[in-house]
VOBA-1610 file (N, C-alpha, C; in pm, whole numbers, padded with zeros to 5 digits, always signed):
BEGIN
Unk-23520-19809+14904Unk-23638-19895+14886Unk-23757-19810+14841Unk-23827-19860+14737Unk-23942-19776+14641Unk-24042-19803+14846Unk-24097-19641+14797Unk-24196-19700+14916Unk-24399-19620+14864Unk-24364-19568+14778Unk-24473-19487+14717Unk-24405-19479+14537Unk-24518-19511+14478Unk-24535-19461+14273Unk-24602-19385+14310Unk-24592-19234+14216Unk-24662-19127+14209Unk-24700-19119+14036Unk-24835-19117+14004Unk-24866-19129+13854Unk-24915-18989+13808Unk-24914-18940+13684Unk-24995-18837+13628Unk-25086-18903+13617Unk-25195-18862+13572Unk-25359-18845+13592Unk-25356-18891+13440Unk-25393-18783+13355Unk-25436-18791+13208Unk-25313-18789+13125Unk-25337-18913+13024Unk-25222-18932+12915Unk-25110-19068+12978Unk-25130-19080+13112Unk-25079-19202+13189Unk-25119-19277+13240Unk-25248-19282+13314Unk-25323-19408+13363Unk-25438-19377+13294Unk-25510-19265+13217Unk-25652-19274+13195Unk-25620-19186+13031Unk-25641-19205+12911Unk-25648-19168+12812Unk-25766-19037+12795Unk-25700-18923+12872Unk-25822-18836+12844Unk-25767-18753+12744Unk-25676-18747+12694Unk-25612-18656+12640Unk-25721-18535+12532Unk-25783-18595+12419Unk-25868-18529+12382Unk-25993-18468+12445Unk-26061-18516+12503Unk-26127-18477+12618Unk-26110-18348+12673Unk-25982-18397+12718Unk-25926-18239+12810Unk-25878-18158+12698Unk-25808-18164+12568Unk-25804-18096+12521Unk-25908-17998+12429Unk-26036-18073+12414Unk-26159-18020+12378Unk-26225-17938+12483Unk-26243-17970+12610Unk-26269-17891+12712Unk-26207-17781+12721Unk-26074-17804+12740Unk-25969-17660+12734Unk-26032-17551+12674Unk-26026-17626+12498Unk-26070-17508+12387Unk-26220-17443+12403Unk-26300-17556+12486Unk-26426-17467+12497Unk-26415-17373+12593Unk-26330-17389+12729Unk-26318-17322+12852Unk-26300-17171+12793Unk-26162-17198+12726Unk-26092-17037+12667Unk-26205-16977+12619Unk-26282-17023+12535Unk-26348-16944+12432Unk-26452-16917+12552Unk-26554-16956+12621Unk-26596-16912+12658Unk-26623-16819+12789Unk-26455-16834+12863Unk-26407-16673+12900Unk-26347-16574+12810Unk-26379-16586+12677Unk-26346-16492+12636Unk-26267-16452+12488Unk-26150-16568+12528Unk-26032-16572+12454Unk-26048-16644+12332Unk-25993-16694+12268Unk-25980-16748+12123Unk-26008-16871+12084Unk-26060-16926+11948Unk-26112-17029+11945Unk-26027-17112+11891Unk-25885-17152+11994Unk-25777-17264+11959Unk-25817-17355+11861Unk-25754-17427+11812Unk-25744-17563+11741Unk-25720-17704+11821Unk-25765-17791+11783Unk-25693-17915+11857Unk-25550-17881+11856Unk-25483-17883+11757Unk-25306-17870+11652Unk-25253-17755+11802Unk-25294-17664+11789Unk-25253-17536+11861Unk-25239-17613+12045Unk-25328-17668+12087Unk-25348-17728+12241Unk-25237-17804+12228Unk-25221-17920+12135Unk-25087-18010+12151Unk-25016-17969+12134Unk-24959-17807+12064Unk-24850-17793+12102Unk-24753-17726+12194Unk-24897-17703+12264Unk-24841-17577+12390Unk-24873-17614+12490Unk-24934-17752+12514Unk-25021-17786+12677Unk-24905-17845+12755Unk-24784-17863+12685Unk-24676-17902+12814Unk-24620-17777+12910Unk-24694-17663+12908Unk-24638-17625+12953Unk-24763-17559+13101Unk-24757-17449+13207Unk-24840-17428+13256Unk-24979-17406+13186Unk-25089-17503+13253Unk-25214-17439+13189Unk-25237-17290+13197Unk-25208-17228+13254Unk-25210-17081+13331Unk-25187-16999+13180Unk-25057-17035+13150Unk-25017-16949+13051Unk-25006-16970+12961Unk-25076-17114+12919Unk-25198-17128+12799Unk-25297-17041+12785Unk-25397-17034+12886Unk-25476-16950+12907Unk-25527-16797+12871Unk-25371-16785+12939Unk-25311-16610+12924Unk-25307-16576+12816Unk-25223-16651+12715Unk-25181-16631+12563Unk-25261-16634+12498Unk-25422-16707+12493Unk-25531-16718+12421Unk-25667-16634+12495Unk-25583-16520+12538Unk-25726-16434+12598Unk-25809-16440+12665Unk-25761-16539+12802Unk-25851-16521+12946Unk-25751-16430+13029Unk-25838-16397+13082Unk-25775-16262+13187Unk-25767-16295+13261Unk-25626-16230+13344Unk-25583-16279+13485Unk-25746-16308+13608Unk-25843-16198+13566Unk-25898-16213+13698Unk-25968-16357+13660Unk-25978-16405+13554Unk-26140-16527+13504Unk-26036-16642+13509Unk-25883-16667+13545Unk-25855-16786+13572Unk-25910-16867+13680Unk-25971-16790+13782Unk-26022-16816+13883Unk-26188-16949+13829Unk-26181-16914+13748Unk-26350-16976+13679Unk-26324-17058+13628Unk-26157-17151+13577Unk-26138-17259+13471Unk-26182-17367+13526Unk-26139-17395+13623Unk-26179-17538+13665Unk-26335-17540+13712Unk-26400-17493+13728Unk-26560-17521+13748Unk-26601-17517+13613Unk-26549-17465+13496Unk-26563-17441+13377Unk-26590-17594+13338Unk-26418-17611+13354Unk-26363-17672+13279Unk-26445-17862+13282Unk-26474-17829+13402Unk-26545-17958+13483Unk-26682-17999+13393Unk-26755-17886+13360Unk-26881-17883+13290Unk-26832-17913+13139Unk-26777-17857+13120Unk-26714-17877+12962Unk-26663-18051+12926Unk-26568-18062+13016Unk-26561-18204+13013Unk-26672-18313+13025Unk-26750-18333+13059Unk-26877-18429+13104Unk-26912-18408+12908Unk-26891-18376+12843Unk-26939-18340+12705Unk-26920-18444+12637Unk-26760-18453+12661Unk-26680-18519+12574Unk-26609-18640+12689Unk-26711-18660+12828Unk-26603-18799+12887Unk-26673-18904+12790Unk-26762-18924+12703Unk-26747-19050+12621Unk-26591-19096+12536Unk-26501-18999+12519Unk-26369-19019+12462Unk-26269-19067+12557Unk-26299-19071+12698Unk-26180-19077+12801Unk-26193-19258+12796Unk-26097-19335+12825Unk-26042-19477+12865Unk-25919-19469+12950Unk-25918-19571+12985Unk-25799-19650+13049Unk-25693-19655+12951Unk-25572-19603+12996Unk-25437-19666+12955Unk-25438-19826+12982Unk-25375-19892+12889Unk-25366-20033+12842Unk-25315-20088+12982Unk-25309-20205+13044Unk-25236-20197+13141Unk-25237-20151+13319Unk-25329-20032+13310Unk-25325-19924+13408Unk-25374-19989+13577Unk-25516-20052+13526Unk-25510-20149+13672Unk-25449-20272+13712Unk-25399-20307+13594Unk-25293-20418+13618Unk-25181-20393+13739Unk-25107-20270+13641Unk-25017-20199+13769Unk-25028-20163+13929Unk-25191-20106+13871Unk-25198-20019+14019Unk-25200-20187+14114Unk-25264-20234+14087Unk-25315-20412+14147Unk-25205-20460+14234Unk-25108-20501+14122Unk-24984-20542+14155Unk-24934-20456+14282Unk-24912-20298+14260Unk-24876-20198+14309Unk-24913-20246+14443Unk-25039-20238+14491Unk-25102-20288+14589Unk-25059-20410+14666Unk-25053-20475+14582Unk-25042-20619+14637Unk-24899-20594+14724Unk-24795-20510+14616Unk-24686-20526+14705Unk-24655-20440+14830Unk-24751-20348+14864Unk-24750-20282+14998Unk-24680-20137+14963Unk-24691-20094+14789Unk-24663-19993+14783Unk-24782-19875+14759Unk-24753-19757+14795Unk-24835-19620+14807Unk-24866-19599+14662Unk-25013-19584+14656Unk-24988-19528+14530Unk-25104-19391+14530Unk-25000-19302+14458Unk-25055-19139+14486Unk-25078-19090+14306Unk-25180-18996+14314Unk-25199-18921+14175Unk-25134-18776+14235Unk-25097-18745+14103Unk-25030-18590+14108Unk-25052-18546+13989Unk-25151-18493+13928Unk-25263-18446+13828Unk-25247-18276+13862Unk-25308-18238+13737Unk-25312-18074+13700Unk-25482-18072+13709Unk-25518-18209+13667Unk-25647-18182+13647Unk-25754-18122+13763Unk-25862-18131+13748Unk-25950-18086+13879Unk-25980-18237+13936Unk-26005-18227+14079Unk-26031-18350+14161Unk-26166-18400+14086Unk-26259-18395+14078Unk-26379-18382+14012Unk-26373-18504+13959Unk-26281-18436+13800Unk-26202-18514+13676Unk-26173-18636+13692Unk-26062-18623+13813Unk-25996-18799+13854Unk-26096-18886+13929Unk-26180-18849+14030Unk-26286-18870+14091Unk-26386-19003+14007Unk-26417-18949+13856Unk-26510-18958+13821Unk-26447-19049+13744Unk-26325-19048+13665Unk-26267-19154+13591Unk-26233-19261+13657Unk-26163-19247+13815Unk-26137-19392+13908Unk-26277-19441+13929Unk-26356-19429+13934Unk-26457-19461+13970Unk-26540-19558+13820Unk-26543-19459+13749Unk-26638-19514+13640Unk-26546-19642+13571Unk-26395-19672+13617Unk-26308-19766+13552Unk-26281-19857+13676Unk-26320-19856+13758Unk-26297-19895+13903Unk-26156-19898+13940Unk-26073-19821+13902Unk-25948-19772+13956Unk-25918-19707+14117Unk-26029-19639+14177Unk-26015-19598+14326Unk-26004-19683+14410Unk-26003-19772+14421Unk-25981-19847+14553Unk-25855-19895+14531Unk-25752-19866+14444Unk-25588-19877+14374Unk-25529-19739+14467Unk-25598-19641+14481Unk-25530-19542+14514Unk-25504-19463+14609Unk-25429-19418+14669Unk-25460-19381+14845Unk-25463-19253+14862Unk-25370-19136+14767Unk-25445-19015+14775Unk-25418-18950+14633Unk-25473-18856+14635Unk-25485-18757+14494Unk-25419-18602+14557Unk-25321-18597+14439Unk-25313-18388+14478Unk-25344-18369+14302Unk-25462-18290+14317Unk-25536-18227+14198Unk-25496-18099+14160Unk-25526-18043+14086Unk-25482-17942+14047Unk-25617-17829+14151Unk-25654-17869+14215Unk-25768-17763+14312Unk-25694-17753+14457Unk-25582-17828+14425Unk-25496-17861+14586Unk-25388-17764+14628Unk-25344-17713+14499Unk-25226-17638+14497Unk-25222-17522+14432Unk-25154-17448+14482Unk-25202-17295+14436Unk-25091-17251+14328Unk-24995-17343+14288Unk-24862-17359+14170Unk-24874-17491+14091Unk-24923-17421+13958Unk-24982-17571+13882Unk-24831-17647+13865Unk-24829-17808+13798Unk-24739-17817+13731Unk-24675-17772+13645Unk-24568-17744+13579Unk-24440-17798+13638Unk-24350-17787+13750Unk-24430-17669+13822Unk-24378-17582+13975Unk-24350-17718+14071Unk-24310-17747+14130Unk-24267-17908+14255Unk-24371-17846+14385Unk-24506-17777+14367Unk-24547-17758+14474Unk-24591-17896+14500Unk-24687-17961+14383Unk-24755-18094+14396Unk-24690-18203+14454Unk-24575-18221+14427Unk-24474-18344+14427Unk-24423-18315+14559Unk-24391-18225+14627Unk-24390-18137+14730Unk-24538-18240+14863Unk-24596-18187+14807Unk-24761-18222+14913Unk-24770-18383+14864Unk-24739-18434+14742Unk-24736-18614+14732Unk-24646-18652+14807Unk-24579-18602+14810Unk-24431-18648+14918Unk-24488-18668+15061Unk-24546-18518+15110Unk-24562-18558+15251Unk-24666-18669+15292Unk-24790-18631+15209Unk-24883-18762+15189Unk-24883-18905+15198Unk-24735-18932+15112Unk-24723-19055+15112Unk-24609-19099+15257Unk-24520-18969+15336Unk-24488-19014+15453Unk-24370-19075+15400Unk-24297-19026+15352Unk-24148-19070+15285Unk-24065-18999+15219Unk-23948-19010+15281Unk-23829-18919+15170Unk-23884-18952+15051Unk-23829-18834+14931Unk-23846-18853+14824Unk-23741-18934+14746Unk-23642-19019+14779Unk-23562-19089+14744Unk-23605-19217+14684Unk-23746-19206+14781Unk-23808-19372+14842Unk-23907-19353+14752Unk-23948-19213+14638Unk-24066-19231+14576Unk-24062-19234+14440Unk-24116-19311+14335Unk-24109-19299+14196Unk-24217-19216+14141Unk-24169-19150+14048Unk-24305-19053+13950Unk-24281-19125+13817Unk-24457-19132+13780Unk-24440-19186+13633Unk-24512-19054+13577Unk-24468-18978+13479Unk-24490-18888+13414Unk-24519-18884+13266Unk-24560-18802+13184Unk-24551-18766+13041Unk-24528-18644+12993Unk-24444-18568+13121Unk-24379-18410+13073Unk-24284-18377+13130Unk-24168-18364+13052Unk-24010-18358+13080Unk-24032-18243+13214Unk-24059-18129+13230Unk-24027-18032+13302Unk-24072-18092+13451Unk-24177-18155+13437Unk-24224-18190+13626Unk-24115-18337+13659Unk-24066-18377+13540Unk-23976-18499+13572Unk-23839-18455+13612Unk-23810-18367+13540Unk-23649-18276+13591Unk-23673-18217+13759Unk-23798-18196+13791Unk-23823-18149+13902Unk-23841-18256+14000Unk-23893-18331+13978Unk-23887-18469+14076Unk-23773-18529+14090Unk-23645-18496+13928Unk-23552-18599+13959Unk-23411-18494+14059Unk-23461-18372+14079Unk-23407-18241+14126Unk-23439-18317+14306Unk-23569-18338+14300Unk-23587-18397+14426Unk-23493-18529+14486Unk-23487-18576+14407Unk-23408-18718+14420Unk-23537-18824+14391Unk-23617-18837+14355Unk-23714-18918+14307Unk-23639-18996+14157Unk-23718-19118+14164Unk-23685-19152+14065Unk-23755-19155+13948Unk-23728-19111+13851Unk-23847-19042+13739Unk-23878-19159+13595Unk-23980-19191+13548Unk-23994-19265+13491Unk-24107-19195+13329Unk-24031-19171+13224Unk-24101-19103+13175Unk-24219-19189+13086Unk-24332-19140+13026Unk-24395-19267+13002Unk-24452-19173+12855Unk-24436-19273+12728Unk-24480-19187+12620Unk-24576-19187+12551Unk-24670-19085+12586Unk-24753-19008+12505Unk-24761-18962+12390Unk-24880-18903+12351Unk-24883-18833+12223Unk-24864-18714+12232Unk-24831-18639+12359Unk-24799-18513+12419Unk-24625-18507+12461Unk-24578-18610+12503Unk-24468-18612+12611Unk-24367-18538+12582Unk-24340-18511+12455Unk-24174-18457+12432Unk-24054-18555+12481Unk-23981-18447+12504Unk-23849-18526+12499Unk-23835-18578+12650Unk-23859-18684+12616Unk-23801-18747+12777Unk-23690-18799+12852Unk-23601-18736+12747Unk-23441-18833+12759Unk-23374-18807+12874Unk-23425-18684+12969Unk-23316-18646+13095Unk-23395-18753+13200Unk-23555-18787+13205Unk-23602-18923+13301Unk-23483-19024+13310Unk-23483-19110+13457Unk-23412-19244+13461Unk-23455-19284+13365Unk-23555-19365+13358Unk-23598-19430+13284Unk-23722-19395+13177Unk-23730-19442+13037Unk-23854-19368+12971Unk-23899-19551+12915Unk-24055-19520+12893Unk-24083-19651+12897Unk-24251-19598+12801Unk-24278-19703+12723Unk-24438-19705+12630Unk-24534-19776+12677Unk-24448-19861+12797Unk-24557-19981+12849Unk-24629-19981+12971Unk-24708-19915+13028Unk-24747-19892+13216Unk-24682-20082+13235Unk-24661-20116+13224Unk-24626-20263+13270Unk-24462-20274+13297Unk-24390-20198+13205Unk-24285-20194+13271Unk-24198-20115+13392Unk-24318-20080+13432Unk-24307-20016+13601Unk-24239-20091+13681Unk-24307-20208+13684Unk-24293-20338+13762Unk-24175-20380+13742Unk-24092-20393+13682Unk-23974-20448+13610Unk-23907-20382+13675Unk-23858-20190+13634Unk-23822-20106+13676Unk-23816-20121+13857Unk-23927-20137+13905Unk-23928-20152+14054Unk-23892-20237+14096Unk-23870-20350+14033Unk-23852-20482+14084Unk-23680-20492+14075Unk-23644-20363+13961Unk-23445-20387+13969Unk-23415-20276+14058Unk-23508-20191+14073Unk-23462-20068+14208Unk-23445-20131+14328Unk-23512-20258+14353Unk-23485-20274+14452Unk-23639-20251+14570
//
């Protein structure tokens, strides 16, 4: 029995994608490192931000500075962030039916904070693990790990909706059931249960799980 949905943050319920990827490129450059491209961010952000970072010339010690960075940088460009189509529809429903619903984001708490709020999405959601929560960004299962205990349920009992193959192989490693959802980032999502374009067909999905 589904007893908690666990969502990504950006690119799945809230369209920040450029946003964060403009922030990124200002963050790097101004610890230091190189002045990326949009082209260059999409094609390497599925993987740890960390070693994005690394590869474009921030130094191990100034990773420590991204996310306060990164926080200021963003407020630049949140005129580009929206809602995924759909997104409080779900969470609503979600609610209504007495299920948990948790974020498991890379982003900074800050970030999600400010987008549930300004879309009135927070009162949909019962907890957040941010990327300020965990000391192993995604794709590592520390997050999914701490959503798990949060939500107070085997992970059998929990669904992740995602848009990056590697944290979905890791949830479905957990026994979660993984739902990949497609982006303009996502890659290949073919090892997810299920891969889906619509936040609406969650509901469907949950409703044949059982």
């Amino acid at each position: 029995m589904i007893k908690a949905v666990l969502f990504d943050w950006s690119g799945v319920l809230i369209d920040e994608i450029e946003a964060s990827a403009l922030a990124d490129i200002d963050t790097i450059f101004e610890l230091g490192g190189e002045r990326i491209s949009l082209r260059t961010w999409l094609s390497e952000i599925r993987q740890d931000w960390k070693i994005l970072f690394r590869k474009y010339g921030v130094k191990e010690e100034d990773l420590h500075k991204v996310h306060p960075i990164h926080e200021k940088k963003f407020e630049k460009y949140r005129h580009l962030v929206k809602p995924i189509r759909g997104a409080e529809h779900v969470l609503e429903r979600l609610k209504d039916m007495g299920i948990t619903v948790g974020i498991v984001s890379g982003q900074p708490r800050k970030v999600i904070d400010d987008s549930s709020q300004r879309f009135g999405l927070e009162g949909f959601i019962d907890f957040v693990v941010s990327g300020n929560d965990v000391i192993n960004q995604k794709p590592h299962p520390e997050a999914l790990h701490l959503a798990t205990k949060k939500a107070g349920c085997s992970a059998k009992d929990v669904v992740l909706v995602d848009d990056m193959p590697d944290i979905l192989q890791q949830a479905g490693r957990l026994g979660m059931i993984t739902i990949g959802f497609k982006s303009p980032i996502s890659g290949d999502l073919s090892k997810a249960r299920y891969v889906i374009d619509q936040l609406t067909d969650i509901l469907k999905i949950i409703k044949s799980e059982g």
